[in-house]
Every structure is written in structure tokens, then in C-alpha cells.
C-alpha positions in Angstrom: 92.5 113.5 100.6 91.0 112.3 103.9 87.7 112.3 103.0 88.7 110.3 99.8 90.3 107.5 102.1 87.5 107.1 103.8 85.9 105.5 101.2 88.3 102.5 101.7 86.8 102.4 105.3 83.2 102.4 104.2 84.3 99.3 101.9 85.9 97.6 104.3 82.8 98.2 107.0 80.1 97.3 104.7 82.0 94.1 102.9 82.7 93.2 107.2 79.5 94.0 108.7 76.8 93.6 106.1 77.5 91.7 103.3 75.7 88.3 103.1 78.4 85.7 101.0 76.4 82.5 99.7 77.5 79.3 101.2 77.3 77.7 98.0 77.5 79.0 93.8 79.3 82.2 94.8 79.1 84.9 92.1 83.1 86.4 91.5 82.1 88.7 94.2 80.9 86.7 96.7 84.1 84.6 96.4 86.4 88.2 96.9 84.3 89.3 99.7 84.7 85.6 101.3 88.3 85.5 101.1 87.9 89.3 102.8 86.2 87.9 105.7 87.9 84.7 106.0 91.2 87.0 106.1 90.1 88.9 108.8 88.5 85.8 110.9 92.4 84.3 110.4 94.2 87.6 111.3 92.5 88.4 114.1 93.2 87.3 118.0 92.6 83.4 118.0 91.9 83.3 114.5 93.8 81.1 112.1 94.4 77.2 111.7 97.9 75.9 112.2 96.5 72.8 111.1 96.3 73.8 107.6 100.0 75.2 107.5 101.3 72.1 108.7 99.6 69.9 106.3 100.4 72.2 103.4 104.1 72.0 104.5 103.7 68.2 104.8 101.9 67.6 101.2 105.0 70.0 99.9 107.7 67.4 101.4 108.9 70.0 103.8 108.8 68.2 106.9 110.7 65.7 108.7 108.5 62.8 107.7 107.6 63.6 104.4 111.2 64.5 103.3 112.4 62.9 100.0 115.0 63.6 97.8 114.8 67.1 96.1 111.8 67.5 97.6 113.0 71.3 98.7 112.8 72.1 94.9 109.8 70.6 94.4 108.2 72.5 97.0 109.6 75.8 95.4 108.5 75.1 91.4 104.8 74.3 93.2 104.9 77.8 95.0 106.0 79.5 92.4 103.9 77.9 89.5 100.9 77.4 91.6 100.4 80.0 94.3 102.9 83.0 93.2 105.0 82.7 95.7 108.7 83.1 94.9 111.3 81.8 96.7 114.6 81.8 94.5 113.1 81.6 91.2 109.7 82.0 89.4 108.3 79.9 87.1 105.4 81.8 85.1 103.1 80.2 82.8 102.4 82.6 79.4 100.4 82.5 75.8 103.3 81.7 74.1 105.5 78.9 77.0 107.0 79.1 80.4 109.0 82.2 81.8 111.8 81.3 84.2 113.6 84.2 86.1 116.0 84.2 89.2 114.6 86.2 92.0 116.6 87.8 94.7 116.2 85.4 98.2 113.5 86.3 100.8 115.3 88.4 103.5 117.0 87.0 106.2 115.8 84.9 109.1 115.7 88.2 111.6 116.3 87.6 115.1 117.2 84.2 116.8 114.3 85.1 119.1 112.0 85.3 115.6 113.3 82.8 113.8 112.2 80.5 117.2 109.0 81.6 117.2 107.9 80.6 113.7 109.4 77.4 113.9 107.7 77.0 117.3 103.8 77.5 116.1 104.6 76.5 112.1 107.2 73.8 112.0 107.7 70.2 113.2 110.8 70.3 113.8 114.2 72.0 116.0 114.3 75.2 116.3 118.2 75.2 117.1 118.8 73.0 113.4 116.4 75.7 111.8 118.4 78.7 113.1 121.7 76.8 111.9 120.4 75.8 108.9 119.0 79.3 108.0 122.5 80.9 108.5 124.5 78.5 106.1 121.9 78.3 103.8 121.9 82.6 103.4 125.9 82.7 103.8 126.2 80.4 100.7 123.1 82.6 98.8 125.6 85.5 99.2 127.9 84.8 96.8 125.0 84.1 94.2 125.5 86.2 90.4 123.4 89.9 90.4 120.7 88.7 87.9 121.0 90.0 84.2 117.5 91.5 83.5 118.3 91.9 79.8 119.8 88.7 78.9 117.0 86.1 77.9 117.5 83.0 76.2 114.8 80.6 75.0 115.1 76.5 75.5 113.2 73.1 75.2 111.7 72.6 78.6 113.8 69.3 78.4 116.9 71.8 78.3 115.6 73.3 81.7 114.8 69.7 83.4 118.3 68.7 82.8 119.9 71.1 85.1 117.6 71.7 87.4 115.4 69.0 88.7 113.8 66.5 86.6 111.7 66.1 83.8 109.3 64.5 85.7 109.0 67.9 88.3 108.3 70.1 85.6 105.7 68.2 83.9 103.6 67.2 87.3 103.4 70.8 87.6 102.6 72.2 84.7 100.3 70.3 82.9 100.0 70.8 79.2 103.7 70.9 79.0 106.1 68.5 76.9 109.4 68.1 76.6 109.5 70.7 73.9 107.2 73.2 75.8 109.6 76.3 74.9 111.1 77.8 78.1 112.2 81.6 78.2 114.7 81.6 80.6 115.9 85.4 82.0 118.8 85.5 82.8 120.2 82.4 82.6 123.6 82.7 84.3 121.6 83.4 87.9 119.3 80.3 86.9 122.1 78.2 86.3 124.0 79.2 89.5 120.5 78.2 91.1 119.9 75.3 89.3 123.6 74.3 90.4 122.8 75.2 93.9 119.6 72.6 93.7 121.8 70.3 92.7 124.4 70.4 95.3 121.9 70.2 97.9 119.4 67.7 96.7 119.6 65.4 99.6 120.2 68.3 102.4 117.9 68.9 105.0 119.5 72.4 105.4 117.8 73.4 102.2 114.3 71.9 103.8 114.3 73.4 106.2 115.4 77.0 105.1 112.2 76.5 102.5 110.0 75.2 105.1 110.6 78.1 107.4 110.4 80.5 104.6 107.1 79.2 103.5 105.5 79.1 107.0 106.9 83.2 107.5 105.3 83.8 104.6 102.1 82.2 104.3 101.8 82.0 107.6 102.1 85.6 108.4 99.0 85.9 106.1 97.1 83.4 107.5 97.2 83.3 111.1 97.1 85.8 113.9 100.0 84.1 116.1 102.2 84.2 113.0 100.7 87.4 112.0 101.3 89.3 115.1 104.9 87.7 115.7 105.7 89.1 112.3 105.0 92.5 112.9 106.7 92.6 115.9 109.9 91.9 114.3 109.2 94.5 111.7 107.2 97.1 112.5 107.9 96.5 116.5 103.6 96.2 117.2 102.8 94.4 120.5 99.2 93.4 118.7 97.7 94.5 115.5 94.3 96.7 115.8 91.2 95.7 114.0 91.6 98.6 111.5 95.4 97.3 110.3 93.8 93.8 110.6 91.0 95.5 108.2 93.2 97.3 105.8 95.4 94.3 105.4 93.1 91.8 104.7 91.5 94.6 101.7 94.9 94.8 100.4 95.1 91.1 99.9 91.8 90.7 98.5 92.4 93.1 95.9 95.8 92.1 95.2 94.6 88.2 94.9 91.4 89.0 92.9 91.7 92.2 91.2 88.6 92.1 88.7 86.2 90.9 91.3 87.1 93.5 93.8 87.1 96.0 91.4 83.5 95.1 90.2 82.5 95.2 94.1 83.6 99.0 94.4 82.5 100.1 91.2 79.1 98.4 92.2 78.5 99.8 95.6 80.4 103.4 95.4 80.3 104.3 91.5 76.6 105.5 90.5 75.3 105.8 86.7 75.0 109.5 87.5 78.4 110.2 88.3 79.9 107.9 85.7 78.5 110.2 82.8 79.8 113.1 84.6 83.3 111.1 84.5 82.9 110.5 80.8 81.5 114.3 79.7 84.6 115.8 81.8 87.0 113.5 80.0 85.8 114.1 76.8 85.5 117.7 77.4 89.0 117.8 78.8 90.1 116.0 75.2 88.6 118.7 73.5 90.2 121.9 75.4 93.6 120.1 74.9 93.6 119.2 71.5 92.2 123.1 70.7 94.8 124.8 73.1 97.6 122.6 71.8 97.5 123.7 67.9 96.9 127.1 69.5 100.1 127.2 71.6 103.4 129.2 70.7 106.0 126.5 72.5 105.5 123.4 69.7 106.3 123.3 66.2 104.1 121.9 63.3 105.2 118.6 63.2 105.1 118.4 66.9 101.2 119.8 67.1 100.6 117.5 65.1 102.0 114.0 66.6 100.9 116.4 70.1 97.3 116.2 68.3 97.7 112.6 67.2 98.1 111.6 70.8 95.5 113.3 72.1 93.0 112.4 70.0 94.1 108.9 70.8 94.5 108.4 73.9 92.4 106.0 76.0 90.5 107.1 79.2 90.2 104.0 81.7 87.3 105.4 83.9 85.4 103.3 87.1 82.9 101.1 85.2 80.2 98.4 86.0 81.2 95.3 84.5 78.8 92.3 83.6 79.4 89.9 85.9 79.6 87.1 83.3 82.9 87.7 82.5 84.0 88.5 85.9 82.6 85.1 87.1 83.9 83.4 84.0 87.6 84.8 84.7 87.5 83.3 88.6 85.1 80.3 87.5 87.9 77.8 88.5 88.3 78.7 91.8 85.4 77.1 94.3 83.1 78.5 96.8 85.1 80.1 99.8 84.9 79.8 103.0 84.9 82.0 105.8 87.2 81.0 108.4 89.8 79.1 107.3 91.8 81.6 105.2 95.0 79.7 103.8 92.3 77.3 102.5 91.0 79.9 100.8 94.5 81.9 99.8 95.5 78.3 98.0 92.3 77.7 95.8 92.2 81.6 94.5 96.2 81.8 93.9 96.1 78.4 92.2 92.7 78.4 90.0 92.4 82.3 89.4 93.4 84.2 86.3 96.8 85.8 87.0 96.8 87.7 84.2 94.7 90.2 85.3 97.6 91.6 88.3 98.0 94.8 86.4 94.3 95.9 86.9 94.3 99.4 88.9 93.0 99.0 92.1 89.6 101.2 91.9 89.4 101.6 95.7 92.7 104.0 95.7 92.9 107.4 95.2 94.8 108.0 91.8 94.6 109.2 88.3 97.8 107.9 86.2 99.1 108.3 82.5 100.8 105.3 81.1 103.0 106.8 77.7 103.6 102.9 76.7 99.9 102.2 76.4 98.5 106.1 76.1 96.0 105.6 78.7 94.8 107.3 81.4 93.8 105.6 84.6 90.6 107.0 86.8 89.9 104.8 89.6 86.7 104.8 91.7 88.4 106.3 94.9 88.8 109.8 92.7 85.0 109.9 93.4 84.9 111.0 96.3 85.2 115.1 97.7 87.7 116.7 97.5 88.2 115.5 94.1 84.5 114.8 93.3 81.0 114.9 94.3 78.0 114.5 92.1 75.2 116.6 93.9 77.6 119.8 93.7 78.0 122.1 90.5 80.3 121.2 87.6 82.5 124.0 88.3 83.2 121.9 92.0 84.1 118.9 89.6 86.1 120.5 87.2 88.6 121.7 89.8 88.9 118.7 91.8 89.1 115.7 89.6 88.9 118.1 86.6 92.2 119.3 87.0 93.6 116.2 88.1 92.6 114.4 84.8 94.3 117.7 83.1 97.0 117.3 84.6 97.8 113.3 83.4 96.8 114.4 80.2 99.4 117.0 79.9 102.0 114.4 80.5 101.0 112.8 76.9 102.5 115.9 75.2 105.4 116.9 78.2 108.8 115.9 78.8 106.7 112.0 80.3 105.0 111.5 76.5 107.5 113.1 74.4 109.5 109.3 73.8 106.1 107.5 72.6 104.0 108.3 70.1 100.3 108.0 69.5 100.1 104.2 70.0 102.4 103.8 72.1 105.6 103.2 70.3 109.3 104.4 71.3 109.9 107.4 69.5 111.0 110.8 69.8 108.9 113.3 68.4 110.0 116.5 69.6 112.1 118.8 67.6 115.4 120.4 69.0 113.3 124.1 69.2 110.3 122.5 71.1 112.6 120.9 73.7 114.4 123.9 74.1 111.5 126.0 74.5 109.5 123.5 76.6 112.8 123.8 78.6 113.0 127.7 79.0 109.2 127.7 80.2 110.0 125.6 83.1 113.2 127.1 84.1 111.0 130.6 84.0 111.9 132.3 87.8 108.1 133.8 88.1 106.5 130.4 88.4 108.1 127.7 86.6 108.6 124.0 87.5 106.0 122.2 89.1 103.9 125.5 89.5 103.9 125.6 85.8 102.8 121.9 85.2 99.7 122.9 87.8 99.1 126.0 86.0 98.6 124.3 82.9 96.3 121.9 84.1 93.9 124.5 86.3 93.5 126.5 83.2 93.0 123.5 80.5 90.4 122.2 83.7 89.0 125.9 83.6 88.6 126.1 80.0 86.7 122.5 79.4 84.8 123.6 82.5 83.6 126.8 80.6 82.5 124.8 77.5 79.9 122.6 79.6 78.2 125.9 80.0 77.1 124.7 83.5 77.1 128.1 85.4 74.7 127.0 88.0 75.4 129.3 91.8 76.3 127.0 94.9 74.0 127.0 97.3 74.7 128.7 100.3 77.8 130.6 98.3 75.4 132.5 96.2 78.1 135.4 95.9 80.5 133.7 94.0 80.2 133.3 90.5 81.2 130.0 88.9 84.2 131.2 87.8 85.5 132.3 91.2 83.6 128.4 92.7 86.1 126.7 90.1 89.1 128.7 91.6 88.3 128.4 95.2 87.6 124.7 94.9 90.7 123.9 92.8 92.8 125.2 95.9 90.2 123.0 98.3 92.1 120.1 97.2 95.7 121.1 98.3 94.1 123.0 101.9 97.5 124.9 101.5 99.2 128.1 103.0 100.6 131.2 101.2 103.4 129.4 99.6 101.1 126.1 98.8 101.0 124.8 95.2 97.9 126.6 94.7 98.6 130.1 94.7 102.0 129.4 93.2 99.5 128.2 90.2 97.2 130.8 90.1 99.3 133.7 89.8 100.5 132.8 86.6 96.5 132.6 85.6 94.9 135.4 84.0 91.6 133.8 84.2 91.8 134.2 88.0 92.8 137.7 87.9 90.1 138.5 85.8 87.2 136.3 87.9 88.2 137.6 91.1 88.8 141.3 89.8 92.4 142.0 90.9 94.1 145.0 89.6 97.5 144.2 87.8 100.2 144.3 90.3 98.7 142.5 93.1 99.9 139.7 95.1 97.7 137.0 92.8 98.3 138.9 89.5 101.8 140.2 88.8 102.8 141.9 85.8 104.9 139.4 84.6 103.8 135.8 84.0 105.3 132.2 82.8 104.0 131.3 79.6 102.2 128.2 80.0 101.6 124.8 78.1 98.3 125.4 77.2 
């Protein structure tokens, strides 16, 4: 697993220290490898423009002189609609309308000695009226309604306007919209209780300033090393932040920011054609040794095989892949060229102009493969490339066992206790029969290796047995005395770097195919008489 994180480092090196970003007609990449750099000129000591914080809070009526009435809403429906950031309640724009949702208040101020501090390099204004003011403000947010998550309730946007705001507000921000824009409003008792709460304090600068001073913790914290350093403190208790957290946290926000051009720079620079196939042989080959070993096992019934079946044939694999870059440009095409200093400059211009549709994209520079049962996909990101998991220059049987089994084992979960409620596209339903839950259930309650050691038994030996039907039983160089078999055993435990009681030999005694590759006699430590029946 170390080895696989340092791939993040070798990113974050090479987008730092050697990639060239265009001043001017900035691919999609260029722009998230600007907004990279600019982040880490901000973030680290000296870096950062308070300048730009102070006029964004002035443009947003959030300071003393720019004040007007209602302005503090104002300021919230053009953080939330504009930039994402949610301070009471968001305000989403969809295919089909507007979503409005109450969201639980930032936290607290913090310490008097904090709260200072921020409104001391962010704020125009006193810090003793800001601590006040943050107090009564969170007091009276207290005794706000717990949110109804299931409750939704759709109106004219006119409907929304009357109560909270003014019809003018909504339409300056969201342009497009009429007065009979439909508005799906979750749940509505908290939004009214807010919208109530706007309304009592329309003309109070206590609701200013708790806005301002949330907006400047926030965005500046992000933005500025003073503010960024002064934040940790008070959370994490850091007298200064290194360059490698200044690093990691500036990657983080370039991926969370602009997910489908960070994702096409990994995939670029760490994914190669080669091992992509290899990627895209395994998984197939792993969709074959399922399908074959489910209608062969003993634990399902017919109709379950065949939804079981159903599923896997199915199912989706969402491996690391080179995009064209015309529709990656295309998706960030309204957000300029980026600088590479001033990085609430940039922050604004992505969060306001970029798609923000595409948030649920997997971040391909983690280290994860994941099964979603509502879509029937299976998520491979680019960090999985990487030994132990993966390495293309070593044999398949190296493959196999790392990432191999790791795919198995996500793919198991389509057919498990995880896939058993959604069926082949990826519909609520219950496909399991009262003798297959019941058996699935003695199988992992079995004392000899049952429970997690069973799910990982499951998924070395369907690993092992699409392994054995590439027919790739080349000898590893310098280990010339162990056959392929035995390499795909010895590198499946490589992974977990475990003890006597690790996960891996918990697995392997219930394999036969281990037994037999490594030649123990029956009654051994690694091959008892008696074994769990497995999954597959």
C-alpha cells in the first residue's frame, strides 16, 4: 500500500516541479494543473492575497460599507448557487429546475483567540462585535428543526421568493429562471424556519457579520497561508504546515474542483496502453471465472444463478482510461485561463464556470477498487496500478493476485449479501430465495474459516482460476523455483505483508489449490482436513 501512495507523490512532484502551464488557451489540463500551482503558491509561507478576500467580501455586501438590506442572504444564495459553498442552505441548479435543501450550520466560531484572528487578517471590521455577534447568531441556530431528508415538495420559484428573499435575488442569480422555474424544495419545514430566520434579520448586522466571518474561515483557509496556518492550529493544533501537507492539500482540491481534468492528467502520465489491456483482459477474464463458477456452485438455487448470472454478465467495469481531450476541454470550456499565484482568483472562476455535474467521478489518483449495486459497476482507479497491486513488466500470475484478486473480490459483492437487493440494472429488488440466504448464511458463520476469511477465499481462488485461463505460466526471474502457481499465492499474500494470523493465511487454508501447488500433505498447518465451502 506504500508503494501505491507514492504515486500520489510522483503527481504532485512532476505537476509542481516540471509541468509547463500555458499563459494563455489552456487545454482542461493545463487549467487543473494551474489551479494546483496557484494553490500551493497561496498556501505556502507569504503566499496568498488578502486583497482578493476583502474585495470578494465587499462585492458580496459583507462589509461595513457595502452593507444593504438583506445583503447577508444575498451573499449566501451567491455562494451556494455560484461557488458551492453552503452556508445554511444550498441552492443547486438541475436538468429538470432548482433543488433547495437546508444544510446543517458551519461549526462554531472556536476559540475567542481564533475567531480574533480571522477577523484580524480577513475582515474590516471589530473583532469584539464579530465574537458577539458569532455567539447570538449560533445560540439562535440551536433551536433550528432536524432537517426531514425524505420530505420534498415541489413549487414555482415565485412560491420560494416570497418567503425567502425576493424575486428579484433569485433571478439575478440564476439566470434562465422565471417566476415559474419549478423549485424542489427538501425539506421544507427546515427551509421555512430558515427562510423565517432571513426574514427576522434582514436589516441585522449580526447576521453580516456571522456570514462574512464564515466566508473568510472558509475561503480563506483555502486561499491564504496566514488563514491557512491559523486554521490548522485551531484544529489540528500545527505550529506551520510542511510543504508535503501544503502539497497534498492543494491535490485534493484540484481534484475535488475539476474532477475530469485531473483525472485525464493521471491517466495520461501514469496509465500506459500496455497496462490498460492488461486491466481489460483480467477483467474480462475475471467475468468469465465468475459467471462459470457461479452456475457451478452448490449454495444458490436456479432462479438465483440465474439473476447471479444476469448480473454478472452485466455489470460495468469502470477501468483508468485516456480520454480525448475534446470533451474534457469542452466540459471546463467556460472557465478562463488560470493563473498561478493568486489562487481565490482562480478557486472563483473554476467553482463558478465549471461543470458540477461531474463531482461523482472517482478520483483515479487513489488507491481503490469499489462495487456500486445501484449502478452495477465496478470502479478501477489509476492508483491500483501500481505494486503491490500491479505492475506491468512482472508475470500475469503477479497481476492476478494483486489487483486480480482485488477486482474478484468487488465482483463477488454483485452476487453477496451487498448485491442481493438490486438486480441486474440496478433496480431495488430482492432476488434471493429463503434457502440461498440461509445457506449463504451457514457458509459464513462456518468456525474453520468463515466471515471475512471466507469473502477473501472466494476471491483468491475466482483470481486463481481466471489467472489459470490466460495460460500465462511464464517463471519470475530471479524466483525460477517457483512455479506460477505457487508466484500467484506468494504474491496474493505480498499485498497484506501479514503475520501468522494475517488475512492471508486465514484465506488460504480453506484453498485446495494452494495445498496442491505448494505440495502439503493433508493435515498441515495450511491444509486442514476440514474446510469452509466457499462462494465460488
Amino acid at each position: 500500500m506504500e508503494r501505491a501512495s507514492s504515486r500520489v507523490e510522483l503527481i504532485m512532484d512532476y505537476a509542481w516541479t516540471s509541468y509547463v502551464v500555458p499563459h494563455r488557451k489552456q487545454s482542461a489540463v493545463d487549467k487543473v494543473v494551474a489551479l494546483f500551482q496557484s494553490c500551493v503558491a497561496a498556501l505556502s509561507p507569504g503566499g496568498g492575497d488578502r486583497g482578493t478576500l476583502r474585495a470578494l467580501l465587499a462585492q458580496l455586501g459583507l462589509t461595513p460599507s457595502t452593507a444593504s438590506l438583506g445583503s447577508a442572504f444575498r451573499a449566501v444564495l451567491v455562494l451556494s448557487s455560484r461557488h458551492s459553498l453552503h452556508l445554511l442552505f444550498a441552492v443547486e441548479r438541475n436538468a429538470t429546475g432548482i433543488t433547495l435543501r437546508a444544510v446543517h450550520p458551519p461549526p462554531a466560531g472556536g476559540p475567542p483567540a481564533y475567531v480574533r484572528r480571522v477577523t484580524e487578517l480577513a475582515l474590516r471590521d471589530d473583532p469584539e462585535l464579530v465574537g458577539r455577534d458569532l455567539s447570538l447568531v449560533e445560540s439562535e441556530l440551536a433551536a433550528r428543526p432536524v432537517p426531514d431528508e425524505q420530505e420534498e415538495r415541489t413549487v414555482a420559484l415565485e412560491v420560494v421568493a416570497d418567503e425567502c428573499g425576493t424575486l428579484r435575488d433569485w433571478l439575478t442569480e440564476l439566470p434562465g429562471a422565471n417566476t415559474h422555474t419549478p423549485v424542489a424544495v427538501q425539506a421544507p419545514v427546515a427551509v421555512r424556519w430558515y427562510a423565517n430566520f432571513f426574514r427576522r434579520h434582514r436589516s441585522d448586522p449580526a447576521l453580516r457579520r456571522y456570514v462574512a466571518w464564515h466566508t473568510a474561515r472558509v475561503l480563506g483557509s483555502l486561499t491564504q497561508h496566514d488563514l491557512f496556518r491559523t486554521t490548522l492550529q485551531n484544529s489540528l493544533g500545527l505550529l506551520e504546515p510542511s510543504p508535503a501537507l501544503v502539497k497534498a492539500t492543494c491535490l485534493a482540491h484540484a481534484a475535488n474542483l475539476m474532477p475530469l481534468a485531473y483525472n485525464a492528467f493521471v491517466v495520461r502520465h501514469f496509465v500506459t496502453r500496455r497496462s490498460r489491456r492488461a486491466v481489460e483482459s483480467m477483467a474480462e477474464g475475471l467475468r468469465a471465472a465468475a459467471a462459470a463458477r457461479v452456475r457451478a456452485s452448490r449454495w444458490m438455487s436456479d432462479r438465483p444463478k440465474a439473476m447471479a448470472t444476469a448480473k454478472i454478465r452485466r455489470l460495468t467495469w469502470l477501468l483508468p482510461r485516456h480520454r480525448h481531450e475534446l470533451p474534457v476541454n469542452r466540459a471546463y470550456s467556460h472557465t478562463g485561463d488560470l493563473g498561478l499565484t493568486d489562487f481565490l482568483s482562480s478557486y472563483l472562476n473554476v467553482t463558478e464556470h465549471s461543470v458540477h455535474g461531474d463531482s461523482e467521478e472517482a478520483n483515479q489518483a487513489s488507491v481503490n477498487v469499489a462495487y456500486s449495486p445501484k449502478q452495477n459497476t465496478i470502479v478501477v482507479t489509476a492508483g491500483m496500478l501500481n505494486t503491490p497491486f500491479f505492475e506491468e513488466t512482472l508475470p500475469a500470475a503477479f497481476n492476478y493476485a494483486g489487483l486480480g484478486q482485488r477486482m474478484a473480490a468487488e465482483l463477488l459483492h454483485s452476487v453477496d449479501e451487498e448485491g442481493r437487493w438490486y438486480d441486474e440494472r440496478g433496480r431495488k429488488r430482492s432476488w434471493w430465495d429463503d434457502a440461498t440466504a440461509d445457506e449463504y448464511r451457514n457458509r459464513l458463520q462456518c468456525p474453520k474459516g468463515g466471515g471475512r476469511a471466507l469473502l477473501e477465499s472466494s476471491a483468491v481462488r475466482l483470481a486463481f482460476q481466471a489467472f489459470r485461463r490466460t495460460h500465462q505460466h511464464v517463471l519470475l526471474k530471479g524466483l525460477e523455483i517457483y512455479s506460477p502457481d505457487q508466484i500467484f499465492f506468494i504474491s496474493s499474500c505480498h499485498k497484506w505483508c501479514g503475520r501468522e494470523g494475517s488475512p492471508c493465511n486465514m484465506a488460504m487454508r480453506n484453498l485446495e489449490e494452494f495445498a496442491t501447488a505448494f505440495k502439503c500433505k493433508p493435515g498441515q498447518a495450511m491444509s486442514p482436513h476440514e474446510r469452509c465451502p466457499l462462494l465460488v
